[in-house]
Wavefront OBJ file of the C-alpha trace (Angstrom):
o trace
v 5.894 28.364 -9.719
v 2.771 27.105 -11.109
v 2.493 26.076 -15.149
v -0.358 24.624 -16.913
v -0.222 24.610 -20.672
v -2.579 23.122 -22.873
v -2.237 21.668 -26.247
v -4.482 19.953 -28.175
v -7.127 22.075 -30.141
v -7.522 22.933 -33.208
v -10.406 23.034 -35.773
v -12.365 20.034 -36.749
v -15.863 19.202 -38.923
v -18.728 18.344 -36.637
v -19.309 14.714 -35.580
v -15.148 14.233 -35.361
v -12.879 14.285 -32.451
v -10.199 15.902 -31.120
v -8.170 15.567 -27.371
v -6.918 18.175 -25.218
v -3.881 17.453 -23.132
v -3.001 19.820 -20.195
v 0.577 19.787 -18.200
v 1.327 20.906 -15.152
v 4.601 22.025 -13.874
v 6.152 22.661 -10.639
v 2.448 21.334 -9.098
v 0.946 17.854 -7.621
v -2.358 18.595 -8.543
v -5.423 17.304 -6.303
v -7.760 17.921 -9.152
v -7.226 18.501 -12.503
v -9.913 19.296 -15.441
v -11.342 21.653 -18.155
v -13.185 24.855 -18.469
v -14.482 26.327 -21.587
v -15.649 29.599 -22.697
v -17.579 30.308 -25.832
v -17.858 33.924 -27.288
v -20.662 36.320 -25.453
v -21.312 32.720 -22.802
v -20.196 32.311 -19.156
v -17.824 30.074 -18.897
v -18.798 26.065 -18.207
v -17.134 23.504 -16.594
v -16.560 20.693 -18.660
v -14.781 17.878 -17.070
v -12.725 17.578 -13.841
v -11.057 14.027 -12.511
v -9.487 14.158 -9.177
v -6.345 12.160 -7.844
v -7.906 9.149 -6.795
v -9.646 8.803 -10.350
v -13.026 9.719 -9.677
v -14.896 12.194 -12.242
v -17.107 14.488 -12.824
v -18.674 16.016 -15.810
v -20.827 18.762 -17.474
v -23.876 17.019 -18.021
v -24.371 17.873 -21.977
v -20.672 16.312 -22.378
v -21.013 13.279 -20.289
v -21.703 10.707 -22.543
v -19.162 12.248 -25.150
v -16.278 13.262 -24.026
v -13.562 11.335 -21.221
v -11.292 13.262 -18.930
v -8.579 11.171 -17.274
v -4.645 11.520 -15.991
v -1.331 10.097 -16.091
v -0.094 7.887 -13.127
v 2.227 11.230 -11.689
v -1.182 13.212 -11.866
v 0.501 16.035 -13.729
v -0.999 15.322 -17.311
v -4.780 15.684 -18.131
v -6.105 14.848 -21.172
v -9.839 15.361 -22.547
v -10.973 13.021 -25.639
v -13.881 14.879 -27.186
v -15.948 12.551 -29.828
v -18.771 13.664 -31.682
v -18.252 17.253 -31.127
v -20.910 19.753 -32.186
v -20.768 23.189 -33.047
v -21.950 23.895 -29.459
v -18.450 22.879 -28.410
v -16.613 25.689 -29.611
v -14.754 27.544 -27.327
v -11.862 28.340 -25.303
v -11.277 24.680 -23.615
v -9.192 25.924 -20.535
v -7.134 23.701 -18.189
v -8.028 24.030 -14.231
v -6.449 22.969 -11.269
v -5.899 23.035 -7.443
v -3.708 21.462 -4.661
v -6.153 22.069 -1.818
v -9.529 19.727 -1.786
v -11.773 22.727 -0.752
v -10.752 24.312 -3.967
v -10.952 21.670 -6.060
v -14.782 20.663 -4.528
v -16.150 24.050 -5.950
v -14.488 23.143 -9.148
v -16.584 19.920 -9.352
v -19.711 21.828 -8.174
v -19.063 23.937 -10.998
v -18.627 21.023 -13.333
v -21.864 19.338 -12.405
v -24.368 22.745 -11.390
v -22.837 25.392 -13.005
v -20.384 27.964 -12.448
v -22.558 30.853 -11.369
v -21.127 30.497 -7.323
v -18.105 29.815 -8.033
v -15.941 31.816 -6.352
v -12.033 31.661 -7.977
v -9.313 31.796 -5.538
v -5.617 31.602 -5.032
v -5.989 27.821 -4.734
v -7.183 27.978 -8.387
v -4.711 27.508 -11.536
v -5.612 28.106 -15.058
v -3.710 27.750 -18.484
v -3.808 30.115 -21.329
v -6.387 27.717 -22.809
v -6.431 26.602 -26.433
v -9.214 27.037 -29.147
v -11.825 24.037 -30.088
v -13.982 25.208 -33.351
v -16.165 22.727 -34.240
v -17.298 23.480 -38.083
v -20.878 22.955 -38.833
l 1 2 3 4 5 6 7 8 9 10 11 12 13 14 15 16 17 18 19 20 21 22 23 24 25 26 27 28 29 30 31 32 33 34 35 36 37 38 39 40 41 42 43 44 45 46 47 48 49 50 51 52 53 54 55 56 57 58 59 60 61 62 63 64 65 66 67 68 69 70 71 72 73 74 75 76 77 78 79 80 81 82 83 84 85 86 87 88 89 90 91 92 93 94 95 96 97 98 99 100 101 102 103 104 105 106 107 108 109 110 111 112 113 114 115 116 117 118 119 120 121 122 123 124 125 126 127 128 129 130 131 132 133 134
């Protein structure tokens, strides 16, 4: 059975940092990355890496936050720096075995999640809550 648990958030004054590490269990990911959600917003894609390294990322984060993974590819981490109050949210870990799954995860990422469709071949944490204090 499929696990991914986050850890990681917490609260934090604007302009600091904070990094979000996601474990899977039971599950060789293909992709791994991050999702967040703010209050009354559809939900963004923030950051996915897949298993050969390569990356992809929301556009506002890119040149502030770095998504990367341990050498089993069962650990993903997120290092957010100079974090804004637009940050705050519901940072949730997402994942896939299958490559077809994991390609409309980094469409998502880079153009938005409007047509993305969630399957079966999608895995989610319980997420864990970023508030970024003004």
């Amino acid at each position: 059975q499929v696990h991914l648990v986050e850890s990681g958030g917490g609260s934090v004054q604007a302009g600091g940092s904070l990094r979000l590490s996601c474990r899977a269990s039971g599950y060789t990911a293909n992709c791994m990355g991050w999702f967040r959600q703010a209050p009354g917003k559809q939900r963004e894609g923030v950051a996915i890496i897949q298993s050969g390294g390569a990356t992809w990322y929301f556009p506002p984060v890119k040149d502030r936050f770095t998504v990367s993974q341990n050498n089993a590819k069962n650990i993903v981490n997120l290092q957010m720096n100079s974090l804004d109050a637009a940050d705050t949210a519901m940072y949730s870990c997402a994942a896939s075995r299958r490559k077809h799954a994991c390609a409309a995860l980094m469409r998502a990422v880079a153009g938005g999640t409007a047509g993305l469709v969630i399957t079966e071949d999608h895995h989610w944490g319980q997420g864990t809550l970023v508030t970024v204090d003004s």
